[in-house]
ROLO-325307 format. One record per atom (N, C-alpha, C): residue in one letter; x, y, z. Coordinates in steps of 0.1 Angstrom, whole numbers, plus 5000, padded with zeros to 4 digits. Example, Ala and Ser with C-alpha at 12.3 -4.5 7.8 and 13.67 -1.06 7.14 Angstrom:
2
a513249435078a512349555078a513249675078s512849785071s513749895071s512950005079
This chain:
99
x500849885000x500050005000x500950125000x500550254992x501250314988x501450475001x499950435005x500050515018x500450445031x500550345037x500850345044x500350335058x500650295067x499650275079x499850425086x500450515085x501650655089x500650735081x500050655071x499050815062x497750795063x497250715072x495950765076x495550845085x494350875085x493851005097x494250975108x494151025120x494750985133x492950975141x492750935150x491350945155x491451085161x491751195163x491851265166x491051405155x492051345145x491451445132x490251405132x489751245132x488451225125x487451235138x487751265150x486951265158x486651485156x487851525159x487751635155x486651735143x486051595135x486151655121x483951605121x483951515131x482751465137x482251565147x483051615156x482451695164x481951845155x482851875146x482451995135x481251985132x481551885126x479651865122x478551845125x478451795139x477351765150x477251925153x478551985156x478152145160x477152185152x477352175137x476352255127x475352135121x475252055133x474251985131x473951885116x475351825114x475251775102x475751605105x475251535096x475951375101x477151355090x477451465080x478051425071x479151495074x480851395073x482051505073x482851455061x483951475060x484851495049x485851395055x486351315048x487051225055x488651315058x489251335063x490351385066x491251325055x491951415049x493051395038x492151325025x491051385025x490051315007x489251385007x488251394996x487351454994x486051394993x486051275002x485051175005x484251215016x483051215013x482151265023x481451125027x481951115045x480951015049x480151065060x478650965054x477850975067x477650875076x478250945088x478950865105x477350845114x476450925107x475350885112x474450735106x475050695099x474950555088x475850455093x476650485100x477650385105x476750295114x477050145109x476450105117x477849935126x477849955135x479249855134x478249675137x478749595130x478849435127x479849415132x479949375153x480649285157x480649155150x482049105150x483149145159x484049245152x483949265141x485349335134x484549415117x483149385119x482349475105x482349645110x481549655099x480949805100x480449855086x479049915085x478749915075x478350105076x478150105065x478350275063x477850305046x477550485046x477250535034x477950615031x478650695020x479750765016x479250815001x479650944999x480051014984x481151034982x481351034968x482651114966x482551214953x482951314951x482251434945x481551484941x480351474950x479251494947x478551364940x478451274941x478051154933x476751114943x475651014939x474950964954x475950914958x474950914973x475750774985x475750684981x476850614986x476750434979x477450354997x476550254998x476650155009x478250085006x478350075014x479749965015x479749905033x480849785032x481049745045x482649695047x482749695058x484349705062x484849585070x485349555069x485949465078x487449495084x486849555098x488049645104x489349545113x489249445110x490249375115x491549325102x490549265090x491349255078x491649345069x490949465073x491849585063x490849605050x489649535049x488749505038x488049635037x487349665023x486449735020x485249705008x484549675013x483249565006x484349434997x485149365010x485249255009x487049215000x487449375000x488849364991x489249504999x490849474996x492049525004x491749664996x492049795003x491749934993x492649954982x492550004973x492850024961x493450154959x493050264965x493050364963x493450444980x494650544985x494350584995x493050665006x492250714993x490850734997x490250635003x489950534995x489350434998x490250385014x491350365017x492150305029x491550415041x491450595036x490850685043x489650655049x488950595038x486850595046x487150485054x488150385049x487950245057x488150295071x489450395072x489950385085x489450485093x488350595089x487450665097x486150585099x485550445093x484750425095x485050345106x486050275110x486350185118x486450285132x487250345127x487750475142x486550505145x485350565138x483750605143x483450495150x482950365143x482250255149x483050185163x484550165162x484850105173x485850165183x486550325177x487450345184x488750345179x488950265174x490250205169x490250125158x491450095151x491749985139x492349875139
């Protein structure tokens, strides 16, 4: 992977970037370092290690996906793209805390 475990958001940013939005009353944030908008109010977590969620990316509809936060999965394959490694690893950090 070309990003790296070093280039994803820290829980911090993405908690940071959640509380932004609850301020102005919104479920939808910007995944830290993309231009992927996910909605954290969709998160839904699948113990032991799922999480399923809704996301855009530039303006596009939302599209469902699910994660599997222990293997690194994103509807069922390793990410492709550092965006894609981004939603994975804010959706996990929302639903359980950690990755």
């Amino acid at each position: 992977m070309a990003w790296g475990v070093t280039g994803l958001a820290t829980a911090a940013a993405i908690t940071s970037a959640v509380d932004a939005a609850a301020d102005q009353q919104s479920t939808v944030i910007v995944v830290p370092q993309t231009s992927v908008q996910l909605d954290y109010g969709s998160i839904q977590a699948l113990p032991p290690n799922g999480v399923q969620f809704a996301y855009g990316v530039a303006g596009l509809p939302y599209t469902s996906a699910t994660s599997d936060c222990k293997q690194g999965l994103l509807n069922g394959q390793p990410p492709t793209t550092a965006d894609q490694a981004q939603v994975l690893n804010a959706s996990c950090q929302i639903a359980y805390g950690s990755v």
